[in-house]
C-alpha positions in Angstrom: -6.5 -7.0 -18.4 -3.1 -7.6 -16.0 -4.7 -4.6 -14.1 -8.1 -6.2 -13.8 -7.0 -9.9 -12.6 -4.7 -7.8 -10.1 -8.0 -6.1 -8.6 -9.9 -9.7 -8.4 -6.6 -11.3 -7.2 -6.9 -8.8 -4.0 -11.0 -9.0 -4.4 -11.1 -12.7 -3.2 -8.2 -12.7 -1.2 -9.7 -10.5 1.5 -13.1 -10.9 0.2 -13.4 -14.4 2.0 -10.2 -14.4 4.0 -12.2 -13.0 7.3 -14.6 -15.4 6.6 -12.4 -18.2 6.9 -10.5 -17.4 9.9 -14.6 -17.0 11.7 -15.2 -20.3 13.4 -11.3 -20.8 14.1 -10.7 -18.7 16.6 -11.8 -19.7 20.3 -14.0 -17.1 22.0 -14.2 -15.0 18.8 -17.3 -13.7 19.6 -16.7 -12.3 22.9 -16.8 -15.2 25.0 -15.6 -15.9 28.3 -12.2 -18.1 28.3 -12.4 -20.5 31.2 -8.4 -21.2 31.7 -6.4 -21.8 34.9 -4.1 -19.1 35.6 -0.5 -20.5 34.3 2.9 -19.6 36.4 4.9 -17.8 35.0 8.5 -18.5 35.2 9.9 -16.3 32.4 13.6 -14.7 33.8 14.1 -10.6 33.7 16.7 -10.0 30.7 18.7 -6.9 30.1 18.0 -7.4 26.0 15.2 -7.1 23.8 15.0 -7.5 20.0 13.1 -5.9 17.7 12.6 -6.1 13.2 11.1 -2.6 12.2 8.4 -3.2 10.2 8.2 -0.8 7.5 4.2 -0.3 7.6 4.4 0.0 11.7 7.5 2.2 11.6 5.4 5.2 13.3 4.0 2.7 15.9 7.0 1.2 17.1 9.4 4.2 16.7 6.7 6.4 19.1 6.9 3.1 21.8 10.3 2.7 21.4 10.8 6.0 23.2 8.6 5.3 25.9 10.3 2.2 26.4 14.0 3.9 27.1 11.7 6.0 29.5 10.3 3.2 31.5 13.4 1.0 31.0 16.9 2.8 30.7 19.0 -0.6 31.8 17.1 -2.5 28.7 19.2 -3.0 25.7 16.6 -2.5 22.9 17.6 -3.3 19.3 15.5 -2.0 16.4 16.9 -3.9 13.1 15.9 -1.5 10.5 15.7 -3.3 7.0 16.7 -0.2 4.7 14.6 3.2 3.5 12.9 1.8 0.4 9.2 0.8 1.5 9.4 -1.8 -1.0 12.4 -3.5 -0.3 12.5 -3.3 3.4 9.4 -5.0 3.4 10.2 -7.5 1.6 13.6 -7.7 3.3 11.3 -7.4 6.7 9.3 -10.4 5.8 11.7 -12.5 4.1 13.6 -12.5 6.8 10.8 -12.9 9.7 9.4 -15.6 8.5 12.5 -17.9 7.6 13.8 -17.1 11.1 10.5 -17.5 13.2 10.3 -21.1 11.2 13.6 -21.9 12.1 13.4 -21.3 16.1 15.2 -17.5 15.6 14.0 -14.1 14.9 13.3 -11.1 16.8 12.0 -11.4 20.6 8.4 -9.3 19.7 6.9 -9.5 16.6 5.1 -6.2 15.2 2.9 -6.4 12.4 0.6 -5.4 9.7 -2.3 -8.2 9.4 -1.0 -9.1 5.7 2.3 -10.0 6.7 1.8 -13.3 7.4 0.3 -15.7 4.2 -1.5 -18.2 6.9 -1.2 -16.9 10.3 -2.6 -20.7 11.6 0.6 -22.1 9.9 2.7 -20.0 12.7 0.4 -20.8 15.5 -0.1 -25.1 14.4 4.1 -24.8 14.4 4.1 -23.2 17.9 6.1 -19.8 16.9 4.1 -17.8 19.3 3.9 -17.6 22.7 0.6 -18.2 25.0 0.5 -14.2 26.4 -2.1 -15.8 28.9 1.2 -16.3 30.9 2.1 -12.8 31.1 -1.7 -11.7 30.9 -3.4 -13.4 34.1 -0.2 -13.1 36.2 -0.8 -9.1 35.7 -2.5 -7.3 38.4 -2.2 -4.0 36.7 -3.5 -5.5 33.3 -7.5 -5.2 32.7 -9.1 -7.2 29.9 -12.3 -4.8 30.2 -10.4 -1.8 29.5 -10.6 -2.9 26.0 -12.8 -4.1 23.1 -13.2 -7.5 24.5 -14.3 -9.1 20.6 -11.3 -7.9 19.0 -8.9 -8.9 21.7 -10.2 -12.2 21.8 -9.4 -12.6 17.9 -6.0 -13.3 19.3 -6.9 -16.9 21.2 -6.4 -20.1 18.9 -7.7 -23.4 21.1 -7.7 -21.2 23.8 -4.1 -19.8 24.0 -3.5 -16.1 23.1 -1.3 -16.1 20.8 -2.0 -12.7 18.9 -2.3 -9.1 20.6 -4.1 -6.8 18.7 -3.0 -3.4 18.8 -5.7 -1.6 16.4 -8.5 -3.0 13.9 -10.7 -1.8 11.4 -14.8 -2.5 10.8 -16.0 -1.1 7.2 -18.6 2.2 7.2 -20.4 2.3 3.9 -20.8 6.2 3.0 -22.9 7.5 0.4 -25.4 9.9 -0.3 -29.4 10.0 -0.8 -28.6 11.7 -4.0 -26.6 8.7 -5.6 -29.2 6.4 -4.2 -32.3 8.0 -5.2 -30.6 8.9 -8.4 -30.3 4.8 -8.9 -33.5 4.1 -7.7 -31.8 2.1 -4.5 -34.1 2.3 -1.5 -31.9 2.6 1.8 -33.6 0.3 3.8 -32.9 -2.9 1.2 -29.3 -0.9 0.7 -28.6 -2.0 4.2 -29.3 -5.4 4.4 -26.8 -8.1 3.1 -28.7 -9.2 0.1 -30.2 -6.2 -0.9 -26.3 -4.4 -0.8 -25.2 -6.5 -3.0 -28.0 -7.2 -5.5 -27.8 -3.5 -5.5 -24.1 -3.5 -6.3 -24.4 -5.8 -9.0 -27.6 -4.0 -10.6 -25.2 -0.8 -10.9 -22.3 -2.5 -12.2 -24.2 -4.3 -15.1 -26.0 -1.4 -15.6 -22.4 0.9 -16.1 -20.6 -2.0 -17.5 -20.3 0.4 -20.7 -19.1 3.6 -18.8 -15.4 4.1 -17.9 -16.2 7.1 -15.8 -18.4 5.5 -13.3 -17.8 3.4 -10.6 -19.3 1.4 -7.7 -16.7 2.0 -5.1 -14.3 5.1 -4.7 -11.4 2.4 -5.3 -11.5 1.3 -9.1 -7.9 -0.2 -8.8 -8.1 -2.4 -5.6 -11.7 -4.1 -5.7 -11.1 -5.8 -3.0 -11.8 -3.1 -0.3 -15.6 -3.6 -0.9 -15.4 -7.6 -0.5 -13.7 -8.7 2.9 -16.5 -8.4 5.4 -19.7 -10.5 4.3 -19.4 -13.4 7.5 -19.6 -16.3 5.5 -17.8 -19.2 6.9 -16.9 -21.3 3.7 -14.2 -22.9 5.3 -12.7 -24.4 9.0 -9.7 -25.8 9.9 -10.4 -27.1 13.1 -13.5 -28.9 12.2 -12.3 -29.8 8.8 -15.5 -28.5 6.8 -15.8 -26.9 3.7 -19.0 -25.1 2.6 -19.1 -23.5 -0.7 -22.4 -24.4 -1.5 -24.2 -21.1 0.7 -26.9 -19.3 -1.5 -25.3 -16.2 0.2 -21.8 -17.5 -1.2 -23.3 -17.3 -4.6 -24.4 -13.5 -3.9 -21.2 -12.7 -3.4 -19.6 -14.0 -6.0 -22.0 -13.0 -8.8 -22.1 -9.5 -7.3 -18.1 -9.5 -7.6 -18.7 -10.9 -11.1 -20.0 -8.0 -12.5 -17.5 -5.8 -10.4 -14.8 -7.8 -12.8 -16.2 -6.8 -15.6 -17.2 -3.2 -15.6 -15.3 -1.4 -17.6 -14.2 1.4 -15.3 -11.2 3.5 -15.8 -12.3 6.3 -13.0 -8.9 7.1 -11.0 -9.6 7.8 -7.1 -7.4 7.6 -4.5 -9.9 8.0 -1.9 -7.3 10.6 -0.2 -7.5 14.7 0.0 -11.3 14.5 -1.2 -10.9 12.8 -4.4 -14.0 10.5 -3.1 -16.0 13.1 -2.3 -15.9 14.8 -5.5 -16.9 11.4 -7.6 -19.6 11.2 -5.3 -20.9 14.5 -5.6 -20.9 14.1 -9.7 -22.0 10.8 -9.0 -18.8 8.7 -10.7 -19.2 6.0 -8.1 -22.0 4.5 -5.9 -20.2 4.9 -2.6 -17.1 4.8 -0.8 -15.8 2.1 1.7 -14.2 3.4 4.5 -11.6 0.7 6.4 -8.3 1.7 7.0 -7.1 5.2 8.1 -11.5 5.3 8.5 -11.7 7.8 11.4 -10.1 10.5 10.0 -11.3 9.8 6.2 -14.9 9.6 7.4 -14.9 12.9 9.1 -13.4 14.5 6.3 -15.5 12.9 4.1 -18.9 13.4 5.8 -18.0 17.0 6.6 -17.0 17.5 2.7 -20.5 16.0 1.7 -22.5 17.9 4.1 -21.8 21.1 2.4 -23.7 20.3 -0.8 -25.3 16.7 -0.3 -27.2 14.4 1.9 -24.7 12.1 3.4 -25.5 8.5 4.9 -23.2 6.0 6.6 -23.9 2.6 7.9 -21.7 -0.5 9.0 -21.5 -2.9 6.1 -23.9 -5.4 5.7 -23.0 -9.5 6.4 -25.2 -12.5 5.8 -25.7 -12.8 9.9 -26.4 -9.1 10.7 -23.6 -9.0 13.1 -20.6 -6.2 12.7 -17.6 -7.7 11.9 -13.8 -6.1 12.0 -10.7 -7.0 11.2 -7.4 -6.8 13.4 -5.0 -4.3 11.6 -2.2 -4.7 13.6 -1.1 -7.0 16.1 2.3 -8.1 18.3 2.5 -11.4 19.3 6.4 -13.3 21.7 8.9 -15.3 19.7 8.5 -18.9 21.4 12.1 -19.4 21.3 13.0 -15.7 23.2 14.8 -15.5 25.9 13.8 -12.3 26.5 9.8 -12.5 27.3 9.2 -9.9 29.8 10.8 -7.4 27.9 8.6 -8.1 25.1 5.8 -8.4 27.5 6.8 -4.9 28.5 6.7 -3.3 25.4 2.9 -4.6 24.3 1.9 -3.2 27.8 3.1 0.0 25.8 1.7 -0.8 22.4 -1.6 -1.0 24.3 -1.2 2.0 27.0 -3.1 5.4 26.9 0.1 7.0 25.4 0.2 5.0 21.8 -3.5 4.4 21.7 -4.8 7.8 22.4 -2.1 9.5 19.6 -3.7 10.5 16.1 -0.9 11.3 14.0 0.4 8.0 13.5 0.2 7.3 9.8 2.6 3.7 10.0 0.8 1.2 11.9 -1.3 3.1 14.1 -3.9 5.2 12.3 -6.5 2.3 12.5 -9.1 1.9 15.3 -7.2 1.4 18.8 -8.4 -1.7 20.9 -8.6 0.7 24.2 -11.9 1.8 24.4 -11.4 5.3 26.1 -9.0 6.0 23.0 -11.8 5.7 20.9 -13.6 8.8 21.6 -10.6 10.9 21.8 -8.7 9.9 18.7 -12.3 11.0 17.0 -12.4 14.1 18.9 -9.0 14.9 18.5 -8.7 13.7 14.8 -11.8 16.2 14.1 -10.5 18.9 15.8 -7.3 19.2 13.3 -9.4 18.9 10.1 -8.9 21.7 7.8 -11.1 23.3 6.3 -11.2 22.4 2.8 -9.2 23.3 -0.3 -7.5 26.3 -1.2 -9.5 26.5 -4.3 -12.8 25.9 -2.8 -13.6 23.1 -4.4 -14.1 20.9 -0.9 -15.7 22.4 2.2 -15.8 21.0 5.5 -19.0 21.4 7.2 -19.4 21.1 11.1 -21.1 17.6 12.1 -23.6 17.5 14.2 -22.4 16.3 17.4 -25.8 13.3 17.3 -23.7 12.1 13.7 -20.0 11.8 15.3 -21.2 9.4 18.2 -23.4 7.0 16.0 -19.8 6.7 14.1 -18.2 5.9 17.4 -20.9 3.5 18.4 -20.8 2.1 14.5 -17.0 1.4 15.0 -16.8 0.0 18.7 -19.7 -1.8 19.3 -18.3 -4.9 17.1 -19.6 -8.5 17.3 -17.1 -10.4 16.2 -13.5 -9.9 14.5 -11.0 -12.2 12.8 -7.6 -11.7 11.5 -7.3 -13.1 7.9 -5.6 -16.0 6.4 -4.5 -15.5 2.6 -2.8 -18.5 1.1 -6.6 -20.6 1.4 -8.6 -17.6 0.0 -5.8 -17.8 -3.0 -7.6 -21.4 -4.3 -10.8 -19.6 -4.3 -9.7 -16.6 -6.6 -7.8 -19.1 -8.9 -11.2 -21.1 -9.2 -13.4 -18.1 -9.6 -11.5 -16.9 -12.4 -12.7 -18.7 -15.2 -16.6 -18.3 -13.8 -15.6 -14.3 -14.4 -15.1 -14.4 -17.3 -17.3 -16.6 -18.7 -14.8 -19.8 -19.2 -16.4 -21.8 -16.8 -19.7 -22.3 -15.0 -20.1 -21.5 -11.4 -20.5 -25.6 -10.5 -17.2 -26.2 -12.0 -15.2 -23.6 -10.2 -16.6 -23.8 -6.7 -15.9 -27.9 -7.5 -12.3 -26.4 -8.5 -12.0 -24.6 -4.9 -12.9 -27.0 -2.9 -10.7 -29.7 -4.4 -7.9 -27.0 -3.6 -9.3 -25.9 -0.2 -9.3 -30.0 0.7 -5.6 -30.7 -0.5 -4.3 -27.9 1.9 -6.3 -28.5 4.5 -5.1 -31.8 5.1 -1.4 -31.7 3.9 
């Protein structure tokens, strides 16, 4: 049971985090931001300060060397928050977010998307600093060099805040087999409603069987969930819509997810995926992060014995929607800007976003677009082959199928970078409509009574 609430806890949260964050960024759909070019008056230091984030350890570490290239007179310090993953992150965070809050910290911030609970909170306080400053002051810097929807994820009432460095958009991948095999007809699997109808159909109907699932991830149901683009809730505005017949596909879909009783173990790593698929112990896989180099293994695995499909995740506007992974953002209260300024011109330069064997913080989709193509091309270049006992094969793919992924992963409509603490009232009010404590009326009632409280506090 622990294990079950633990996969809806992480089901809602992301499920309607990117949702809320939608309609509160400025320009988040690609639009123009008419601003006047500020002055910039930040002094040249000799110091810069860095925390080392343990889940962007690869990312910083490989720009940290380019930095000392570029800058030998810079004094760059890396505070390093111990070996152990899980206590230097929490050390990491701990200590980030009491110093940001309190005017100190580190002069750049590096992170994973789920560091922060609310990233609004740390905007609405004025941690971060408007990189419009540095950014329209900079001859050599060119906005169309990169995906223009995801950088503009970063602008909040039209400062930019946020950087992104990398982001993620979810590819669906399955097979004809498992689809014909439960009567689902691709062309309704691809559209919002019919995706999750679908979804729920299988679960109820394998609600009895521990060896099949719907997703290649049994213990984290959330990585089907985030990406639906419903806005149920907006700060700025102060609205709150939780009565969307979409909304209510969702949640019944996620419903039954809750309670199938599925025990299937898959990592979705070293073709674990592609063997439940090919016996057909899950519906499909959901490829988000680490998705370039897991799709081409994947596909290739599959294409030796099946009849692979893969198609951007429906949402209820049609639209493809991602998610920023990581992002950088300038302590307000630095002294040290255009150092930190320097070292995002890194985080965002040919030599970080072309690399593909970053694993910490930079494995994810890069916001350059040239480094698109060539982290696919490269990353498929160094698959192997299979495994040593035959059991997974990797078959060429067809040169047509590796640039409909490319266009399936860059041409993005929109992006958002999640907020978690609201999207917490929603889980704790959806729980008792799971399992059957409570009807649906009652908890959406619940959420929204939540949603209002914090909102206006």
């Amino acid at each position: 049971m622990k294990n079950k609430i633990f996969s809806l806890v992480l089901a809602l949260l992301l499920m309607l985090s990117i949702t809320a964050c939608q309609n509160q960024n400025n320009a988040i759909n690609g639009g123009e931001i008419e601003k006047t070019v500020p002055e910039n008056r930040e002094p040249q230091t000799d110091k810069l300060t860095i925390y080392m984030n343990p889940f962007c350890d690869d990312l910083i570490d490989r720009a940290t060397v380019e930095f000392k290239r570029l800058y030998p007179d810079i004094e760059l310090d890396i505070i390093d928050f111990g070996t152990d993953l899980s206590g230097a992150r929490s050390a990491y965070l701990q200590t980030l977010q009491t110093e940001l809050m309190s005017g100190k910290g580190p002069d750049l911030i590096v992170s994973a998307y789920f560091d922060f609970p609310d990233i609004r909170k740390a905007i609405e306080a004025g941690v971060f600093y408007d990189l419009d400053n540095f950014l329209l002051n900079d001859e050599d810097f060119n906005f169309d060099l990169y995906n223009k929807a995801v950088l503009e994820t970063g602008v909040f009432n039209g400062n930019r805040y946020i950087m992104p460095i990398n982001y993620q958009t979810p590819i669906i991948l399955t097979t004809q087999e498992n689809l014909r095999a439960e009567s689902i007809d691709i062309n309704s699997f691809k559209t919002f409603t019919g995706f999750y109808e679908s979804i729920k159909k299988y679960a109820d109907r394998h609600k009895e069987n521990n060896s099949v699932f719907w997703g290649q991830y049994p213990e984290a149901l959330y990585m089907v969930f985030p990406w639906f683009g419903i806005d149920f809730y907006n700060f700025d505005n102060k609205t709150i819509n939780l009565q969307s017949d979409e909304l209510k596909i969702v949640l019944d879909s996620c419903k039954s997810m809750y309670n199938q009783r599925a025990e299937l173990n898959i990592s979705g790593y070293s073709g674990d995926s592609v063997i439940a698929l090919r016996n057909k112990k899950c519906l499909m896989e959901l490829l988000t992060s680490h998705g370039i180099g897991n799709f081409l293994y994947d596909y290739g695995a599959l294409l030796h014995d099946q009849n692979p499909i893969f198609f951007n995740k429906p949402t209820s506007d049609g639209r493809t929607i991602a998610q920023i992974s990581g992002f950088t953002a300038i302590n307000n209260s630095s002294n040290n800007k255009q150092n930190a300024y320097n070292f995002i011109k890194i985080l965002l330069s040919p030599s970080i976003q072309n690399a593909n064997d970053m694993f910490s913080g930079g494995a994810d989709i890069p916001v350059l677009k040239s480094a698109v193509e060539i982290r696919v091309n490269d990353t498929y270049k160094n698959l192997s082959g299979g495994t040593p006992d035959g059991s997974i094969v990797i078959e060429k793919i067809p040169q047509e199928i590796i640039d409909e992924y490319i266009q399936a992963i860059t041409e993005i409509d929109y992006c958002v970078l999640e907020s978690w603490t609201p999207i917490g009232f929603l889980y704790e009010a959806m729980i008792p409509y799971c399992e059957d404590r409570s009807s649906y009326e009652s908890c959406i009632a619940e959420a929204k009574n939540k949603l209002e409280l914090y909102m206006y506090e």
